[in-house]
C-alpha positions as YAML, in Angstrom:
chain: A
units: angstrom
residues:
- id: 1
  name: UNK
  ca: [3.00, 86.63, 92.00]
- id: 2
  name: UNK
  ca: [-0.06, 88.45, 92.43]
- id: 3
  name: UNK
  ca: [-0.46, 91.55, 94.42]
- id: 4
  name: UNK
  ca: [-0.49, 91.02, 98.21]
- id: 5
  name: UNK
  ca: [0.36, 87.72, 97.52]
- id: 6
  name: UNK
  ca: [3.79, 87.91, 99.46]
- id: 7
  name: UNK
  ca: [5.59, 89.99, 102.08]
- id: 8
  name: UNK
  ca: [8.55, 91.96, 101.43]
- id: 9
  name: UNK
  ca: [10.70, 89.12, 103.19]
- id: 10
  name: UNK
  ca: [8.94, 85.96, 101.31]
- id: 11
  name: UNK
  ca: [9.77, 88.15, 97.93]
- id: 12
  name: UNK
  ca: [13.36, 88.37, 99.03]
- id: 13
  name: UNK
  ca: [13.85, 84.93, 99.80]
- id: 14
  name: UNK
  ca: [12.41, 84.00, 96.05]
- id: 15
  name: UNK
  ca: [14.68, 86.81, 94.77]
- id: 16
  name: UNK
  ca: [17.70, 85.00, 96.38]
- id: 17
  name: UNK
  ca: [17.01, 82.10, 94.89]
- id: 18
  name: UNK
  ca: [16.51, 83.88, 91.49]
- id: 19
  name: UNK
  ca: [20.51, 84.97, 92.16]
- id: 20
  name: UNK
  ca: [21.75, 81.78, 93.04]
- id: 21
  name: UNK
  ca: [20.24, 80.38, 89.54]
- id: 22
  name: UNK
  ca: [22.02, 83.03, 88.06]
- id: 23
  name: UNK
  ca: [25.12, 82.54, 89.05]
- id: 24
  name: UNK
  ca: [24.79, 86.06, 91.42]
- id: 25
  name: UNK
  ca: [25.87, 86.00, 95.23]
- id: 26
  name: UNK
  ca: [22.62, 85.52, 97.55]
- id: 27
  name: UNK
  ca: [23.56, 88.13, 100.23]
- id: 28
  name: UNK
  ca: [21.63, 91.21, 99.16]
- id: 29
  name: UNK
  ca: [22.65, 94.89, 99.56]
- id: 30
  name: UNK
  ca: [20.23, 97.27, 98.99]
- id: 31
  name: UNK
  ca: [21.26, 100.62, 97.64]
- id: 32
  name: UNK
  ca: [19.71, 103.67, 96.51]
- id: 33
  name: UNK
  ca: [20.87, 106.47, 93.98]
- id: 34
  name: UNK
  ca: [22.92, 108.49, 96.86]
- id: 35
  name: UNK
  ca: [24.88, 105.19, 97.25]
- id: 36
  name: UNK
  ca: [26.09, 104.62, 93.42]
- id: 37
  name: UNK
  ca: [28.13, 106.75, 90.98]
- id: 38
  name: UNK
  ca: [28.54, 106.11, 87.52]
- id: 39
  name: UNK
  ca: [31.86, 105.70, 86.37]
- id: 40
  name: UNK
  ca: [31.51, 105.85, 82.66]
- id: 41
  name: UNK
  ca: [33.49, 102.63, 82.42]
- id: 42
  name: UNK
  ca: [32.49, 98.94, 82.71]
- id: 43
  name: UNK
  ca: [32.23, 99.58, 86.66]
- id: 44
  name: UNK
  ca: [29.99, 101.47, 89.45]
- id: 45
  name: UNK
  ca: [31.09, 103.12, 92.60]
- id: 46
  name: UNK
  ca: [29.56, 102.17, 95.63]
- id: 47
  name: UNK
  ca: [29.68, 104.29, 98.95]
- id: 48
  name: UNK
  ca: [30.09, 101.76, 101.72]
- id: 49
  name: UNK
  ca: [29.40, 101.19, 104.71]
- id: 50
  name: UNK
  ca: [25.76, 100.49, 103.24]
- id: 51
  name: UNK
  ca: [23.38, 102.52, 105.13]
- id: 52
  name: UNK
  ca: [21.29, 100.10, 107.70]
- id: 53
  name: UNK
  ca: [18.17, 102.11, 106.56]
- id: 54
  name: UNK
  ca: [18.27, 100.96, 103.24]
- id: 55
  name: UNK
  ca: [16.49, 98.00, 103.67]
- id: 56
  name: UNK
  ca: [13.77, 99.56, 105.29]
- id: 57
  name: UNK
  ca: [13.93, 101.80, 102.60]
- id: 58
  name: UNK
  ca: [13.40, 99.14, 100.12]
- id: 59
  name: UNK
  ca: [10.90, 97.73, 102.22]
- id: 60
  name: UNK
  ca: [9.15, 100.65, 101.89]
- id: 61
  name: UNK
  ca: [9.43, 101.15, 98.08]
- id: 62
  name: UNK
  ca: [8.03, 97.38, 97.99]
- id: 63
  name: UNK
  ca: [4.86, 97.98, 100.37]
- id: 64
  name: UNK
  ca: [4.50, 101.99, 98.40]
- id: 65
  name: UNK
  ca: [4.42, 99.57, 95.14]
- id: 66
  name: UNK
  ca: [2.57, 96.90, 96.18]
- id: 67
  name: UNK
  ca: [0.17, 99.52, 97.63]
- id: 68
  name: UNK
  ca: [0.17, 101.66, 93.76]
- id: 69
  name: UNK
  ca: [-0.91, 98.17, 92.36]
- id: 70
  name: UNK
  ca: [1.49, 98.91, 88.86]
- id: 71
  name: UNK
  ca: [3.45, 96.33, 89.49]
- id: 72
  name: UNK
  ca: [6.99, 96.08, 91.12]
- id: 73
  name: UNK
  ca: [10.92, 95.43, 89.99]
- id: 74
  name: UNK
  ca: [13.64, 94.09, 92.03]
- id: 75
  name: UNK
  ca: [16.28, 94.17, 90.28]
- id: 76
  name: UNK
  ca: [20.33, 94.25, 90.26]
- id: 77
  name: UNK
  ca: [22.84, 96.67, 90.11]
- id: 78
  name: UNK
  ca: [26.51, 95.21, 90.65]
- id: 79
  name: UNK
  ca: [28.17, 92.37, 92.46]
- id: 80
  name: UNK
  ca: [30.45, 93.90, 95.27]
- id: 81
  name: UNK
  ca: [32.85, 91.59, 97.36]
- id: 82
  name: UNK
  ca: [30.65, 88.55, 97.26]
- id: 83
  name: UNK
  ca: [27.30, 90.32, 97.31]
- id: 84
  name: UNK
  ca: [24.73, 91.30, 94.98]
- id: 85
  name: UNK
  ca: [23.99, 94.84, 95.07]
- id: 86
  name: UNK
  ca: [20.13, 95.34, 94.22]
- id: 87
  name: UNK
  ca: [17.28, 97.70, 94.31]
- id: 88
  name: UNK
  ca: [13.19, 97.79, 94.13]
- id: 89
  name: UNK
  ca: [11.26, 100.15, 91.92]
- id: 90
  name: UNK
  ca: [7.66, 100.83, 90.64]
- id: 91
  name: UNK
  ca: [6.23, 102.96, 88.69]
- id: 92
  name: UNK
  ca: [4.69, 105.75, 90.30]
- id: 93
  name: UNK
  ca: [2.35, 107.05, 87.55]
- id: 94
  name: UNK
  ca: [0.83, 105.07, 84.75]
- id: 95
  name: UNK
  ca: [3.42, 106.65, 82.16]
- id: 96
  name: UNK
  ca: [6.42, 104.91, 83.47]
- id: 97
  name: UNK
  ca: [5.16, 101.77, 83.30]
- id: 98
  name: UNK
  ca: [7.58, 100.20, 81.03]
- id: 99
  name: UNK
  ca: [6.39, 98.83, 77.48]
- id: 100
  name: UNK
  ca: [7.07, 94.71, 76.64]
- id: 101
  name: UNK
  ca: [7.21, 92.51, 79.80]
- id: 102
  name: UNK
  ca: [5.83, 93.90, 82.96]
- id: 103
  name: UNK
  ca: [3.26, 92.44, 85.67]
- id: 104
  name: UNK
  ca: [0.20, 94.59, 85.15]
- id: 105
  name: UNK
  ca: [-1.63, 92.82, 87.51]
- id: 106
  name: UNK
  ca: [0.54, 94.39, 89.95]
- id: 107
  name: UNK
  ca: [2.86, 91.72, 90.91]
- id: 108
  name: UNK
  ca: [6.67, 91.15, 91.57]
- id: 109
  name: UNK
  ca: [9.14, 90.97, 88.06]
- id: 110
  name: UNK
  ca: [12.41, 89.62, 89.41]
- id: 111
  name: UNK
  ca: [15.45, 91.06, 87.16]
- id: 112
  name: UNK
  ca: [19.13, 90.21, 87.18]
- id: 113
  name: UNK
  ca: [21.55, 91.75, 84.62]
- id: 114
  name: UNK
  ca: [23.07, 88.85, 82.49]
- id: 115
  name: UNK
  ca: [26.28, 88.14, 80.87]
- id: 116
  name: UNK
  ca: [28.24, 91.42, 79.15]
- id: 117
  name: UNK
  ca: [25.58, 93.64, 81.06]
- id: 118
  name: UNK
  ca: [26.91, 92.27, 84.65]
- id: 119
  name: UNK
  ca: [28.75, 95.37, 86.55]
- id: 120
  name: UNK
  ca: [31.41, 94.75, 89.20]
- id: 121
  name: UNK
  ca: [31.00, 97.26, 91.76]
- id: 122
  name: UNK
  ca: [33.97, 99.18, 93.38]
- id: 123
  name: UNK
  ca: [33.61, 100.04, 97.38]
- id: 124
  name: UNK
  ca: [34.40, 103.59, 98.27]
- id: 125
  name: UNK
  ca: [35.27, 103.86, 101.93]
- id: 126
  name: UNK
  ca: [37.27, 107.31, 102.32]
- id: 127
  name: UNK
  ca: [34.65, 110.32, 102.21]
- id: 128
  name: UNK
  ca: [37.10, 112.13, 100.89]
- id: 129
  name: UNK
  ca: [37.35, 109.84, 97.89]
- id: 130
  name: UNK
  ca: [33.93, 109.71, 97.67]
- id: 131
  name: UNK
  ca: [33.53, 113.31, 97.08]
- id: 132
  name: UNK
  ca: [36.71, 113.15, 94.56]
- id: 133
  name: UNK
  ca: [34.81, 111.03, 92.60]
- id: 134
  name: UNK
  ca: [31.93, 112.80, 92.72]
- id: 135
  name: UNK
  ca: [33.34, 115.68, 91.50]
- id: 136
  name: UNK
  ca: [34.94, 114.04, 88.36]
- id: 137
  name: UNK
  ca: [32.22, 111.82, 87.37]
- id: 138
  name: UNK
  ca: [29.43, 114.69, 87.96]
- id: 139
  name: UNK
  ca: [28.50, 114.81, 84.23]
- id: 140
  name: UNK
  ca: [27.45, 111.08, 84.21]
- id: 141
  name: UNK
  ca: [25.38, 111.06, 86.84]
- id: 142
  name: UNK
  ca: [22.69, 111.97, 84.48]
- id: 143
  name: UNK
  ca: [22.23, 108.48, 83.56]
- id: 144
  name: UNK
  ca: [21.94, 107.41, 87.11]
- id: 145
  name: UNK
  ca: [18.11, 107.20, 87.28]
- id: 146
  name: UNK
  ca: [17.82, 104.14, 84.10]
- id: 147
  name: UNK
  ca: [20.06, 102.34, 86.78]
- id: 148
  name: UNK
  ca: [17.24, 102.49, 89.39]
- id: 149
  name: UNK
  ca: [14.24, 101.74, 86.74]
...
């Protein structure tokens, strides 16, 4: 899809039917790096109640991307009591553009993790566990930002 092509809410409906073809739930949560933690196992952590402002926040990413003209990636993370948790990221500078298959033209690459690279995502609720957490996994958090790219 080229550039300007599509709003942020057209994309998201083509995205949701990208999940459903992929066996993924169609009810989208967007999350950013503050909401995940790396477990080091075969599973994420997510902090819920999702913020509201994520979406706007991903909205934003999507118009700063579409904007930069690099190209854009909206993509999953987990799959979290019958939702698909997902994010949107561009590259910012011409470095990070990522080698192989990528829309140079600036358009949308819709990406879903398949098969043995599906995560289930765990909901955090208590703060207090949250932190815990935190606090044990804080040496893999390192790894955190090829989650978001």
């Amino acid at each position: 899809m080229k550039r300007n092509d599509a709003s942020f809410g057209a994309t998201v409906v083509r995205f949701q039917e990208f999940l459903g073809q992929n066996q993924y739930p169609e009810n989208i949560l967007w999350l950013t790096p503050e909401d995940v933690l790396l477990s080091g196992k075969r599973s994420v952590y997510v902090r819920v109640p999702i913020p509201a402002a994520n979406e706007m926040k991903a909205r934003k990413m999507y118009d700063d991307g579409v904007a930069n003209g690099r190209g854009l990636l909206i993509s999953t993370i987990c799959e979290m009591e019958r939702s698909t948790c997902c994010y949107v990221w561009y590259p910012r500078r011409q470095e990070e553009e990522p080698q192989g298959i990528w829309p140079h033209d600036g358009s949308v690459k819709l990406s879903a993790k398949m098969e043995t690279s599906r995560v289930p995502g765990k909901p955090v609720k208590s703060r207090l566990l949250w932190a815990l957490l935190m606090l044990r996994n804080r040496r893999k958090q390192d790894l955190k930002e090829f989650l978001f790219s």
